[in-house]
ZAMARGU-4260 file (C-alpha; in steps of 0.2 Angstrom, whole numbers, plus 5000, padded with zeros to 4 digits):
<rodrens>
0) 5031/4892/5057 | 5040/4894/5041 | 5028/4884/5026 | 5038/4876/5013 | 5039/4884/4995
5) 5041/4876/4980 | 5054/4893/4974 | 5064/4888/4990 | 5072/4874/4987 | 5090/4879/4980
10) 5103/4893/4982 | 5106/4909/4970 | 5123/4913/4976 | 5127/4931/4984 | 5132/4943/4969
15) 5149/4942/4967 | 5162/4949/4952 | 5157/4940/4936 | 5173/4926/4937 | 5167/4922/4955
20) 5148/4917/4951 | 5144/4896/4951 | 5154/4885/4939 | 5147/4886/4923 | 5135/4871/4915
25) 5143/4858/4902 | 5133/4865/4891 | 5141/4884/4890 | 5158/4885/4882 | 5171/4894/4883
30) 5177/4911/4872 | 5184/4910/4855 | 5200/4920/4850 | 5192/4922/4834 | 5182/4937/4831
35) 5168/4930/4819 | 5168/4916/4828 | 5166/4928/4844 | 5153/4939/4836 | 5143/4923/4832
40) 5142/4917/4850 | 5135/4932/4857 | 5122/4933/4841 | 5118/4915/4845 | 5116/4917/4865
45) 5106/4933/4865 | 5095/4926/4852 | 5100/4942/4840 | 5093/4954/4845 | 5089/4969/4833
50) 5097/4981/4845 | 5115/4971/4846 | 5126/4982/4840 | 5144/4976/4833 | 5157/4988/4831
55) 5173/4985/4824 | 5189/4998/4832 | 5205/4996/4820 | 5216/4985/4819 | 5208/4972/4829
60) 5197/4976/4841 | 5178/4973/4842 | 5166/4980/4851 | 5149/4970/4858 | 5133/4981/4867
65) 5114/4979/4867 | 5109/4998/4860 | 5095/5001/4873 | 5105/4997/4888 | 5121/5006/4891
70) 5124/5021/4892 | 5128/5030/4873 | 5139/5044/4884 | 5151/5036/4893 | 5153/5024/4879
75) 5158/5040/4866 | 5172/5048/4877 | 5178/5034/4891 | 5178/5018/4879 | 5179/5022/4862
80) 5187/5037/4863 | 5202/5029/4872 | 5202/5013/4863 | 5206/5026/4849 | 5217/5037/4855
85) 5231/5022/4865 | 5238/5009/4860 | 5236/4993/4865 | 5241/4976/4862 | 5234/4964/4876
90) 5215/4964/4885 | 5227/4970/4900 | 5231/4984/4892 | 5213/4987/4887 | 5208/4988/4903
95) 5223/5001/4909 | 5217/5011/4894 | 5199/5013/4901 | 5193/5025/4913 | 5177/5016/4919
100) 5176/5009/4936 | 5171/4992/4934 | 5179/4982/4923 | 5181/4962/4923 | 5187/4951/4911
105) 5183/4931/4907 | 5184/4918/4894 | 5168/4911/4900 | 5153/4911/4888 | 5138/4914/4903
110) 5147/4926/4912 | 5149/4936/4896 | 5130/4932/4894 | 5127/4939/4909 | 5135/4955/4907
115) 5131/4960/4892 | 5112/4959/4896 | 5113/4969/4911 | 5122/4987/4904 | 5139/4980/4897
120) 5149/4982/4883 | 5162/4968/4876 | 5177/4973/4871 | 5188/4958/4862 | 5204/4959/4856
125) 5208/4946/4838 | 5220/4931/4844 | 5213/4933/4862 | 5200/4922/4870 | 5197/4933/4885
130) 5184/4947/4883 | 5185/4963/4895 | 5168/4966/4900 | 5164/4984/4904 | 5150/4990/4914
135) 5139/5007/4908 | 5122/5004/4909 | 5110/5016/4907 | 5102/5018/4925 | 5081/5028/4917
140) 5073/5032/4933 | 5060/5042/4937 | 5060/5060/4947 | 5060/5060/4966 | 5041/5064/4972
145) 5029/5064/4989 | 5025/5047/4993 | 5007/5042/4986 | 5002/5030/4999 | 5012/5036/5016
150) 5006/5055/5015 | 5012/5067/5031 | 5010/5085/5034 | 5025/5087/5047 | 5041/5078/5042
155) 5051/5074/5024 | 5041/5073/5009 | 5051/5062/4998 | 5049/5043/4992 | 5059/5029/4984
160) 5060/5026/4968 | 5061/5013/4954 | 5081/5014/4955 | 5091/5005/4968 | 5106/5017/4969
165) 5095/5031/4971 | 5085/5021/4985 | 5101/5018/4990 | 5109/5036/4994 | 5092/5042/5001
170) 5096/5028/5014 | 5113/5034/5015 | 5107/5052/5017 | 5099/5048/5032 | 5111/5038/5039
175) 5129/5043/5039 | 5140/5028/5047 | 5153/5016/5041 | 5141/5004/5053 | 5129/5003/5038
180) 5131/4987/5030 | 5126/4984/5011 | 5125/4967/5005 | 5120/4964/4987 | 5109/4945/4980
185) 5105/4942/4963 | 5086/4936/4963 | 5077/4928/4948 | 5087/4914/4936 | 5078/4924/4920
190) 5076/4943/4927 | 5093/4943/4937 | 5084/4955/4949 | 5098/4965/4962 | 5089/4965/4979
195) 5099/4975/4993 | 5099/4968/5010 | 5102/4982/5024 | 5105/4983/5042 | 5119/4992/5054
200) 5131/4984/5061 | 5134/4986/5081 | 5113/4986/5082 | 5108/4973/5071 | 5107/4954/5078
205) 5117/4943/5070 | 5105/4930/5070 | 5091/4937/5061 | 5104/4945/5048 | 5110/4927/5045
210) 5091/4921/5042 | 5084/4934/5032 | 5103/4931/5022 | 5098/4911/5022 | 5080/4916/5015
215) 5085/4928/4999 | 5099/4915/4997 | 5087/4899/4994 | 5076/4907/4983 | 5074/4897/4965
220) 5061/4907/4956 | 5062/4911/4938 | 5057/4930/4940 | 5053/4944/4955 | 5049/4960/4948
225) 5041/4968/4965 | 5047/4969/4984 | 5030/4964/4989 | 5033/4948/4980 | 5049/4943/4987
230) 5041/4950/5007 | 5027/4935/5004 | 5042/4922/4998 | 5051/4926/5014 | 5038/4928/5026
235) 5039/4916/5041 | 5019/4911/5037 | 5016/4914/5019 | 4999/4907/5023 | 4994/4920/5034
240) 4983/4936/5026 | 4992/4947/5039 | 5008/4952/5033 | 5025/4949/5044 | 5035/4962/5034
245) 5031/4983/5033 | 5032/4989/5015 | 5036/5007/5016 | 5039/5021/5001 | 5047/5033/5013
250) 5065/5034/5018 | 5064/5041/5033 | 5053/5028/5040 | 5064/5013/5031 | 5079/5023/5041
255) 5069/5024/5058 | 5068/5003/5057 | 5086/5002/5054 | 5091/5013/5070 | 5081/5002/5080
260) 5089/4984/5074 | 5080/4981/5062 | 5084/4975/5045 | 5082/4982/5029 | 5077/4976/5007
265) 5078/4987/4993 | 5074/4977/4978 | 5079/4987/4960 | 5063/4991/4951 | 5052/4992/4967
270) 5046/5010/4976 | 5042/5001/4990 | 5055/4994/5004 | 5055/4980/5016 | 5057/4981/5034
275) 5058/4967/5047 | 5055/4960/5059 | 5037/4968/5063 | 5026/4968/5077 | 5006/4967/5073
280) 5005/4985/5083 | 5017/4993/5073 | 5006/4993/5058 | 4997/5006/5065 | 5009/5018/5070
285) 5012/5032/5058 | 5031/5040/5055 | 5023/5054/5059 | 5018/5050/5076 | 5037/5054/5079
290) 5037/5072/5072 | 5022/5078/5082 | 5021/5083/5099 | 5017/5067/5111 | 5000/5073/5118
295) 4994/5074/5098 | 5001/5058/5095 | 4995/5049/5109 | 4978/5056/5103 | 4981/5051/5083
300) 4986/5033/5091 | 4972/5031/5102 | 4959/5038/5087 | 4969/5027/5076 | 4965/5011/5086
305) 4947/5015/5090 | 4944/5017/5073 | 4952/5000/5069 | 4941/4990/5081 | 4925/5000/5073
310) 4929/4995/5054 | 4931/4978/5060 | 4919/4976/5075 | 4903/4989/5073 | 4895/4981/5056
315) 4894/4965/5065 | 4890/4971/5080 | 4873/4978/5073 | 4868/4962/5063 | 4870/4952/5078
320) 4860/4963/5089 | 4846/4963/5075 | 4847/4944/5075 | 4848/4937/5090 | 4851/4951/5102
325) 4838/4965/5103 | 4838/4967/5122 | 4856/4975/5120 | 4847/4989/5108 | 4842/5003/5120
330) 4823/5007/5120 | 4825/5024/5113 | 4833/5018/5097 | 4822/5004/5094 | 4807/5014/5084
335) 4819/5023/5072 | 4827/5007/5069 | 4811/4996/5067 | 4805/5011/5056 | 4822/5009/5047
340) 4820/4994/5043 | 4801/4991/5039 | 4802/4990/5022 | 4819/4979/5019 | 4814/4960/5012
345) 4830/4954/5017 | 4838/4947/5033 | 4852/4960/5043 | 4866/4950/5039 | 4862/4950/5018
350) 4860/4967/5022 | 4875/4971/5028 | 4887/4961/5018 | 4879/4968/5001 | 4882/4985/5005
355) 4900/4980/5011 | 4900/4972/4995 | 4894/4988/4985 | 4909/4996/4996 | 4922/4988/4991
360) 4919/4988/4972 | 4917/5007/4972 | 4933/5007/4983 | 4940/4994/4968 | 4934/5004/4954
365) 4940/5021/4960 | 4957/5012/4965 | 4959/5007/4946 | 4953/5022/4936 | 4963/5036/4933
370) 4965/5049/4947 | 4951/5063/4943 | 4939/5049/4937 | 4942/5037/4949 | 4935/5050/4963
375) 4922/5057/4954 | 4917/5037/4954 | 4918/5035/4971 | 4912/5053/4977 | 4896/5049/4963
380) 4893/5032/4965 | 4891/5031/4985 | 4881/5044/4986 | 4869/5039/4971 | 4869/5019/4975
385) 4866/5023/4995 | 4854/5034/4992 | 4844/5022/4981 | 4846/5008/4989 | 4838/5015/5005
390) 4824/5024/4992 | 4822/5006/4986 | 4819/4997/5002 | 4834/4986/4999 | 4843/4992/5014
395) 4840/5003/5031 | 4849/5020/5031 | 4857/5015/5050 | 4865/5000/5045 | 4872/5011/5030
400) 4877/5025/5040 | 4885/5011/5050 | 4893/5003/5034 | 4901/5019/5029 | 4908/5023/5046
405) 4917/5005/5046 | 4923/5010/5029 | 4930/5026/5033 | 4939/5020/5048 | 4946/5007/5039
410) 4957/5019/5028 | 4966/5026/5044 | 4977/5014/5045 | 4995/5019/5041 | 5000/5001/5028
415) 4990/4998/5014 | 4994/4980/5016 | 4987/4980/5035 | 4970/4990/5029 | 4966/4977/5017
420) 4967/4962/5029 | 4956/4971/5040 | 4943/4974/5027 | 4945/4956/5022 | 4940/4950/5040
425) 4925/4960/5042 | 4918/4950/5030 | 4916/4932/5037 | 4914/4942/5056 | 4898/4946/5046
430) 4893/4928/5041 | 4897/4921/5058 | 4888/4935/5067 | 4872/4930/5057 | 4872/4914/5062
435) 4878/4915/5080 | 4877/4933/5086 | 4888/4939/5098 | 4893/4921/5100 | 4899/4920/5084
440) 4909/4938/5084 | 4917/4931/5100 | 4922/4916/5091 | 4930/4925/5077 | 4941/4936/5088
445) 4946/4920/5098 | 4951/4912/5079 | 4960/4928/5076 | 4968/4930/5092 | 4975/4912/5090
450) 4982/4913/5075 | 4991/4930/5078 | 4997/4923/5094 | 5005/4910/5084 | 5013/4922/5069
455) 5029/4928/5069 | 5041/4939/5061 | 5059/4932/5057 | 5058/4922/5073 | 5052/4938/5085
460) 5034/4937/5093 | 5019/4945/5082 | 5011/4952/5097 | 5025/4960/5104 | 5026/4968/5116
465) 5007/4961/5121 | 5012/4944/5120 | 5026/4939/5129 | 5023/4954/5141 | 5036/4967/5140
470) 5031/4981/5152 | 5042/4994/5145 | 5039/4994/5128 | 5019/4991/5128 | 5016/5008/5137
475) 5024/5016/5121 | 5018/5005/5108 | 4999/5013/5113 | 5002/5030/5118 | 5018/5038/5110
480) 5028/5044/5128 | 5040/5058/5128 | 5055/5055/5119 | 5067/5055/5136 | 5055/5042/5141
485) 5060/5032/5122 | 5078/5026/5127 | 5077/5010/5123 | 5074/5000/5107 | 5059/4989/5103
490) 5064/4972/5110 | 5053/4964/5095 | 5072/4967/5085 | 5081/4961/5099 | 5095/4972/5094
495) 5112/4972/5102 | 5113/4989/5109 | 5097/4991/5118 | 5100/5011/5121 | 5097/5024/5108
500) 5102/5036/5118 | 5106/5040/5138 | 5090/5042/5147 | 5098/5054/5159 | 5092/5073/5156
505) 5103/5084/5152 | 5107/5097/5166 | 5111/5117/5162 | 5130/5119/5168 | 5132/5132/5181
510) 5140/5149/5177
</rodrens>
């Protein structure tokens, strides 16, 4: 169920040429003819800025650019230069003269506005009220590197960036088709943000193209400055602490969604890209799952999963057979674990949730240190705080043993978004199994079951392909099959050609 927003109320328009954006408010005016009534316009809109430069090109030309945004280069030898060098008379012949590739003009005071705060210079002519506006900005990016979070051995080592073109060709690297489609929304009435909405064409469904278009479309906000930000505005349940959307780094596995109907965001000034519609399982599945053999993946997946149910279910599994349930402890393990606990005060389930507490803080304080500090912090600081709590009697070194297991296999899951709602949930699994045992863990997977069965993602099913059943794709959504056993695409896309490929084998031709 799709909650209602407050930032979702009105339309930003799909980006456009400057003279085609919405009609302007009665309170912009239109463009002088008159150059210091010009110059005095653009002072008074931008707020005069100590980085505006005017430049005056005789007889009558005037040039208008924010220093630190356009690009000093192309501004030397493709405007100036030529402005110099021809003649002209007209704002026509301004723009014949230039040799940059997009060039607009208007007489419009906010669409000048606009442009000149996102990389353009002005160029006005004495006696004309139209301003040719053209657009060099400076594009600073950093270098492409290894993802940080979505590390592989096997496979490409390169991640997005902070710059949307770049983002952009990697995609286009990967996929070489006219079928790719690129549609471009401004986002954010104060920081005009591009975001990049892609998807093939021929795969894609139409309708979930034309929802996830309707959703960038209605967003009112006054800023958006991260993908992650605008995958929680469009999410069908923005309530919910699992996420509908995959945030990916790598190109390569943003590509892999596209192939198989799904859709695509970039946003400029985000590293991390969208992908949509997912399924809860596919959070777990690594890219590289498809660049290893299938019998290692299959074993990766199944380790994967069984770690999963261990960082969410074992903690609480031991506080509620101390509780309530000691005839589920075998006989054997019952004198260590008595003698374990002998000298701890408090009750199991205080136990358990302050060492998940001292967990997650060192996990926090590593996380937001520098690199080389933040692990000498959480290398240090487990062992030292669990080897004095269990010295102090404030905890039992089984239930920390267990603790650090549950940590541990909590970090092997591929999205960092996923591996933080699964350590979220262990935490009221704990309370409830204090109170109620193994009645109470029961309850809390019936709560969560309920609430994914009723999540999903762009209009597709959450628990595809558990829930409704699809026989074919569950098999390879656990195990990874063979790829001439992988013809078909996921139906959780619904994409419109459902084959990758022609299952038949291909036979040797006889000689």
């Amino acid at each position: 169920m799709k909650f209602p927003l407050p930032f979702s109320k009105s339309k930003h328009n799909k980006e456009k040429a400057p003279e085609e954006t919405a009609a302007p408010r009665k309170d912009i005016g239109m463009m002088t003819p008159l150059k210091m009534d010009f110059v005095q316009l653009i002072k008074d809109a931008t707020q005069d800025p100590s980085d505006l430069i005017v430049k005056d090109i005789p007889p009558n030309i005037t040039l208008i650019y924010i220093d630190n945004l356009v690009n000093d280069q192309v501004l030397t030898d493709h405007v100036i230069s030529n402005l110099q060098k021809k003649s002209v008379d007209t704002p026509d012949s301004i723009k014949a003269a230039l040799s940059i590739p997009e060039i607009n003009a208007s007489t419009r005071l906010d669409v000048i506005v606009k442009s000149i705060v996102t990389g353009s210079v002005l160029i006005h002519m004495e006696g004309h009220s139209q301003v040719i506006m053209a657009n060099i900005p400076k594009l600073e990016s950093r270098s492409l590197s290894t993802p940080e979070n979505e590390s592989q051995v096997i496979g490409a080592q390169v991640g997005f960036n902070e710059s949307l073109s770049t983002n952009i060709s990697l995609i286009r690297r990967y996929i070489v088709s006219p079928d790719l489609c690129n549609e471009k929304f401004i986002v954010g009435r104060r920081t005009n943000i591009s975001v990049a909405l892609l998807y093939i064409n021929g795969i894609a469904n139409e309708q979930m193209v034309n929802t996830l278009r309707q959703r960038i479309t209605d967003l009112d906000v006054d800023s958006l400055l991260d993908s992650a930000v605008l995958s929680e505005m469009i999410d069908d349940n923005s309530m919910s602490a699992f996420p509908q959307m995959l945030l990916t780094e790598r190109p390569d596995r943003f590509c892999d969604g596209l192939i198989n109907g799904k859709l695509g965001i970039v946003v400029d000034g985000s590293s991390m890209a969208i992908v949509c519609p997912q399924s809860f399982i596919e959070f777990f599945q690594s890219r590289e799952d498809q660049n290893l053999r299938w019998q290692i993946a299959t074993f990766s997946r199944l380790l994967r999963f069984t770690a999963i149910l261990l960082s969410v279910f074992l903690t609480p599994i031991y506080v509620g057979a101390l509780t309530f349930h000691y005839e589920v402890i075998p006989q054997a393990f019952l004198v260590p674990l008595s003698e374990s606990r002998a000298l701890v005060p408090f009750p199991p389930v205080f136990e358990a949730l302050l060492l998940e507490f001292i967990i997650e803080l060192l996990r926090e304080a590593g996380a937001r240190l520098p690199t080389k500090i933040g692990q000498t912090i959480g290398i240090v600081g487990g062992i030292v705080i669990g080897t004095a709590a269990v010295q102090a009697g404030i905890t039992s070194n089984i239930l920390l043993i267990f603790v650090a297991l549950s940590a541990l296999a909590s970090f092997t899951t591929p999205s960092y978004m996923m591996g933080n709602v699964i350590r979220l949930i262990r935490f009221p699994i704990i309370i409830l199994a204090g109170f109620w045992g193994f009645y109470g863990i029961m309850l809390a997977f019936c709560f969560i079951l309920i609430h994914l069965l009723r999540q999903t993602s762009l209009g597709a099913p959450y628990l595809s392909p558990f829930y409704p059943p699809r026989l074919k794709g569950l098999a390879n959504s656990i195990i990874r099959l063979p790829y001439p056993l992988t013809s078909k695409r996921p139906e959780v896309a619904r994409p419109v050609d459902k084959e990758k490929y022609k299952p038949e084998p291909i036979k040797p031709e006889n000689s």
